[in-house]
N, C-alpha and C positions, 0 to 999 in steps of 0.2 A: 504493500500500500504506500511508504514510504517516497519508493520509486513511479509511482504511477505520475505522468504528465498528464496535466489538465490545465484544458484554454478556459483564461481569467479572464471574464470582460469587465470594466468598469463597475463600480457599484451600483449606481443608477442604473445601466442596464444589463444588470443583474436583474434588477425588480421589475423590469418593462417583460422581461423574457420570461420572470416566474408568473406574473401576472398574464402573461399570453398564454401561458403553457396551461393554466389553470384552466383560461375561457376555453380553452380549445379541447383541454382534457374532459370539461364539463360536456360540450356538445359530443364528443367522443362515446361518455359513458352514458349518455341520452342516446345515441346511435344503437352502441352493444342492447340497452335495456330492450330500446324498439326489435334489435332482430332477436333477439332470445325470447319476445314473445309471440315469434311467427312459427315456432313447432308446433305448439300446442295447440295454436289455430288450426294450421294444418290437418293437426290430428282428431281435430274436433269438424273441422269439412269433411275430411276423410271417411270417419265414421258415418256423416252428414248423407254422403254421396250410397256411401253401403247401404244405412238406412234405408233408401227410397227406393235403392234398386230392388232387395226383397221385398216392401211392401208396394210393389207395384208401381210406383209413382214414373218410375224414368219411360217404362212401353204403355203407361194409359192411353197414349194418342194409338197407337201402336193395334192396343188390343180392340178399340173402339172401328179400326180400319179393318180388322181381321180377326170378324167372332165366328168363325166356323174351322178354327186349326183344332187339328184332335189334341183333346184336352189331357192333360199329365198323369189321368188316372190310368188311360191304356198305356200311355208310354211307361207306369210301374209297371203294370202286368207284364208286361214285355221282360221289363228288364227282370222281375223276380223269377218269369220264365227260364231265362237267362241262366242265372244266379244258380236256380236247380240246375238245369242244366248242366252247370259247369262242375258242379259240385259231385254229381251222379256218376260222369264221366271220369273223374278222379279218385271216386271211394266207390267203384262199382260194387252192388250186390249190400249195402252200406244203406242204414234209413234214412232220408233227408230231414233235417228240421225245420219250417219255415220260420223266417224269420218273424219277430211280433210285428204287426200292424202299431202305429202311433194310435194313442188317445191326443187328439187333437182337442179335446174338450178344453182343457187351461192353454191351449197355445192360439197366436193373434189368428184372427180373421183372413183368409186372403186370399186373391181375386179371385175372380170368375175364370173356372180351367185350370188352377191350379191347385196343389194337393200335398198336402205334409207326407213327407217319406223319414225313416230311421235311416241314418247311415250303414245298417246291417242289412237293407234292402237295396241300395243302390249302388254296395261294395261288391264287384265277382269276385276279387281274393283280397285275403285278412279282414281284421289288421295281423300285423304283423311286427312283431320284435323284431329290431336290429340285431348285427353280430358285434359278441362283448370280444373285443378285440385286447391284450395287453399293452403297458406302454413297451414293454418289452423288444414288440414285435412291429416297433414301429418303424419306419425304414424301406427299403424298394420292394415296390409290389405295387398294389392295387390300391389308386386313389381312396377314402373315407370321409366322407359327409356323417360331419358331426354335429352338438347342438350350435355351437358357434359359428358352424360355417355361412348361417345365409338367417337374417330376418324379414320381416314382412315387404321392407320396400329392396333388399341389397340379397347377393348370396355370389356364393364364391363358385367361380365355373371347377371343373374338375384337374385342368392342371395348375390350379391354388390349390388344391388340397392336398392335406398331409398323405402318406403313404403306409401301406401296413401286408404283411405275409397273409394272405387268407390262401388254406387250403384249397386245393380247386375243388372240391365235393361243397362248397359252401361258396361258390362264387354263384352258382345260379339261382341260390335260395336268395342270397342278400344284395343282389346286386338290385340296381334302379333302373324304372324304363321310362322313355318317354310317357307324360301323362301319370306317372302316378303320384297319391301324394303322398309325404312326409308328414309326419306331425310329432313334436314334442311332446314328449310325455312325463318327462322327470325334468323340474328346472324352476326357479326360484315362480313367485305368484302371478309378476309382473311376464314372466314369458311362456308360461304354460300352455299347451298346446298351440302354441305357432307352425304355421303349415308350411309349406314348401312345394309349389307346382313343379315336378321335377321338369327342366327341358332338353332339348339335346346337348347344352354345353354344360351339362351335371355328367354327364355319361363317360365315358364307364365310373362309376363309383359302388362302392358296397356302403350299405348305411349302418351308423353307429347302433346298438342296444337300447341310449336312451330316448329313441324314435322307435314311430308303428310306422308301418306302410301300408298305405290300401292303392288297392286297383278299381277303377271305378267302370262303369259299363262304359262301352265305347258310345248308346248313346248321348252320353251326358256328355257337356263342356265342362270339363275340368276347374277349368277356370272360375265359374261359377260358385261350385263348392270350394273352393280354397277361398275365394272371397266371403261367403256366408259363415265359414268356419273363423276369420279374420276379424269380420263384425263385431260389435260388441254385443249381440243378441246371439251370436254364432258360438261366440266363446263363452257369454255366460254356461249356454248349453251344457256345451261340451266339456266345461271344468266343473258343472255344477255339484258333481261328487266325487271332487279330489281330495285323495288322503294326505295329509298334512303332518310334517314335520317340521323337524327346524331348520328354519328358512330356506326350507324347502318343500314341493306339493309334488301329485303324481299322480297321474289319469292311467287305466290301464284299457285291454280291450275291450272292455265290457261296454264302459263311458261310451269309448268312440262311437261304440256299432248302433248304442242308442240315442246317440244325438239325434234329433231333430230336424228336417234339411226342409225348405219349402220349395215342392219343385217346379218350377212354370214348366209349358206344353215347349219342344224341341225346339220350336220357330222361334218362339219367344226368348228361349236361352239365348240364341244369338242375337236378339237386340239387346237383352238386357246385359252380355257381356260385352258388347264393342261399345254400348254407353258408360259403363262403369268405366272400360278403359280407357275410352277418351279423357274423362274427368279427371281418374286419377291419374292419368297421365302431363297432365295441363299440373295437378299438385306436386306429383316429380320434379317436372320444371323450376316451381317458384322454391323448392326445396334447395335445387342445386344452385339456383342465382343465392339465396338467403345464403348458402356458403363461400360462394365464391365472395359477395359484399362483403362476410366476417374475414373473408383472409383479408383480402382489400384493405380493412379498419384496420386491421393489425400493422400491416404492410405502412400505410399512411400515416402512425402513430410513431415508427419508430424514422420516417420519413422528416416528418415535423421536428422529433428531438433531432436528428442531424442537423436541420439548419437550423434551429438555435445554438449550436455548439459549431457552426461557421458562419453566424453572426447575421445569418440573412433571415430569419423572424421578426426583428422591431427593429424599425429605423433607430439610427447610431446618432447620437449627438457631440456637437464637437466642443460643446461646451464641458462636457461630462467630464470630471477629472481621468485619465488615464489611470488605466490598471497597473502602470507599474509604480505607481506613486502608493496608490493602496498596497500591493507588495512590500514598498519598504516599509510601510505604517504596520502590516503584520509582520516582517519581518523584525522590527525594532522591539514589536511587543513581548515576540518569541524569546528574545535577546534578553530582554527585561527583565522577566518573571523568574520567580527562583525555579532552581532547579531541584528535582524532587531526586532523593537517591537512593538508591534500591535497594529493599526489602534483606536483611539477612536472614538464615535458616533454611 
């Protein structure tokens, strides 16, 4: 510290410069306050946008242009057709169980052609536990999607991820396909059941243990239910009977398979997914400017201290006594004072 050099200005504009530095650090920290209160907007539009897409509001014009599309009750039967189907095929000679029907009695109202389905009727396979991998065995091999690897709006493609030995008898049970999804299962309260539409730049990966997997009917848009699961109505759901520990919770496949999904007619899916994506897409956007501005403020802050410390923030007065007159004034005082002598012991 002894050695460190540092430019003296003047006394006078010393105080012009702390005095600027204030006004400016004030408008500064009015800046930061204003963007640190645009997540939570965000996340409060976001939810906003989800909202209305399941209770109908974004295809009302939609459904008012086109009331005669087959309604989502035959598109379940289809798919619980399915569902047996696949099941029977796999566990020949084996009883099928169907899956329960929802009671719809305590859940909202919704539109005309649409129809409450469990996740355990809309899933052909799982869920499913991931592979408990060791840290051991971590190292070249086979990409792994973990719970950190990807949240609701970000996720890491497959060659970000970490790498791990998996037996090849266990690569086809745990690996991920296009379209299906992910969901947390084990993970503090605030991220519990976060989903994951897997896409083709997740591939090849195997997924971690404390994720399920489901595979949903090829008629469904994926997308769809990853969004409703996302929702704040989605997730009450589906964490509504999570076992709780410390500072930690955990859904298992019971939860999932009974979630509650509401399902609009096929036609409909696809409106009601390319308008949810446009929106929250448009929220994307103001997401990445709100950080690009924070680096920016940052950037401009330490900008500002530069040219106060090369003299070009407050004009210079030539009246102003010279800084090196104030040097010898502390210099002299330095000189003056007793000197203090050091401690024995």
């Amino acid at each position: 510290m002894k050695e460190l050099l540092a430019p003296l200005p003047p006394l006078n504009e010393q105080k012009r410069i702390v005095a600027k530095l204030e006004a400016v650090q004030a408008r500064s920290d009015a800046a930061k306050a204003a963007l640190d209160a645009i997540p939570p907007l965000l996340d409060k539009f976001r939810q906003s946008v989800l909202a209305a897409a399941f209770r109908g509001d974004l295809t009302r014009a939609w459904r008012a242009a086109h009331p005669d599309v087959e309604p989502a009750s035959a598109l379940l039967a289809r798919i619980r057709a399915e569902r047996r189907r696949r099941w029977e095929e796999a566990h020949p000679g084996k009883r099928y169980k169907e899956p329960e029907p929802v009671d719809a009695s305590d859940l909202p109202e919704l539109p005309a052609g649409w129809c409450w389905a469990s996740m355990d009727e809309v899933v052909v396979a799982g869920p499913q536990n991931g592979v408990y991998i060791p840290r051991s065995q971590y190292g070249p091999g086979m990409p792994i999607l973990r719970v950190d690897d990807y949240q609701l709006q970000w996720s890491r493609s497959s060659e970000e991820l970490q790498q791990v030995a998996v037996p090849p008898e266990s690569l086809a049970k745990y690996q991920v396909s296009v379209g299906d999804l992910v969901i947390n299962r084990v993970n503090s309260p605030s991220h519990l059941g976060k989903v994951l539409l897997v896409e083709a730049r997740h591939t090849p990966a195997v997924f971690e243990s404390n994720m399920m997997r489901v595979t949903l009917s090829a008629e469904l848009h994926p997308s769809l239910i990853r969004d409703y699961l996302a929702s704040e109505a989605g997730k009450r759901y589906l964490t509504s009977n999570a076992k709780w520990a410390v500072n930690q919770a955990s859904i298992n496949q019971g939860d999932v398979g009974r979630t509650p999904i509401p399902l609009p007619p096929v036609a409909e899916q696809t409106q009601i997914t390319s308008a949810t994506a446009e929106s929250l897409s448009a929220l994307d956007r103001l997401s990445a400017s709100q950080d690009v501005l924070r680096r920016l403020s940052q950037v401009l802050n330490q900008s500002i201290l530069a040219k106060a410390f090369r003299g070009e923030l407050v004009p210079q007065d030539p009246d102003d006594e010279p800084a090196s007159a104030l040097l010898e004034r502390l210099r002299a005082a330095r000189a003056a004072s007793p000197k203090k002598g050091r401690r024995k012991g």
